[in-house]
N, C-alpha and C positions, 0 to 999 in steps of 0.2 A: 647713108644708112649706117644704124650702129650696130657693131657685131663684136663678136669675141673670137680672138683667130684663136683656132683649136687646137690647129698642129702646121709645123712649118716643113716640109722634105725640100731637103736640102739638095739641089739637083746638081749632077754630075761637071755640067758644061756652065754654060753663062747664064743661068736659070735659076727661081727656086719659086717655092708653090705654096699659099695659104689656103688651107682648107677651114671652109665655115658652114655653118649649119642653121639655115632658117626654116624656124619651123623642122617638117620631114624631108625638107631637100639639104642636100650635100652641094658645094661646091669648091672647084679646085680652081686657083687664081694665079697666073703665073707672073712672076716679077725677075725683074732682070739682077745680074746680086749687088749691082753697085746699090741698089736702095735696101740690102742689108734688111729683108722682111723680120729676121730669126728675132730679132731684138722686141719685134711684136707677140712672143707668142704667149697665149696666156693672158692677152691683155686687152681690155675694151676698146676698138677705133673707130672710127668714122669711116668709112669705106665711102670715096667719093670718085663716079666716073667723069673726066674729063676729054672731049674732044675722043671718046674712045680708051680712053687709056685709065687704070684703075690707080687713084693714089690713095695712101693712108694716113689718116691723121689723128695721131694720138691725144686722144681723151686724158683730160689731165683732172684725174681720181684718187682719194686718197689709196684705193684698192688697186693701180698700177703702180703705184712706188715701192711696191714690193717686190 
């Protein structure tokens, strides 16, 4: 699925959170920090579930090289 992360909150502990907007729904997606979400934010991905678990795969746009 391709989305735009909107915003990243940066969590206290071993945690941190992308929030995305499809459509009128809101969701908040928690990633552990070694996968370093922050670096997404602002930027088109690929939002893919595996075996449960949510990975990200950057879309390679001239409009992310910004």
């Amino acid at each position: 699925m391709k989305v735009r992360i909107e915003k990243v909150i940066e969590g206290t502990y071993g945690y941190d959170s992308i929030i995305i907007t499809e459509g009128k729904d809101v969701t908040d997606i928690v990633f552990d920090k070694k996968d370093n979400v922050k670096r997404y934010k602002g930027k088109l991905v690929d939002l893919v579930k595996e075996n449960g678990i949510y990975k990200i795969v950057e879309i390679k746009t001239s409009e992310n090289k910004k």
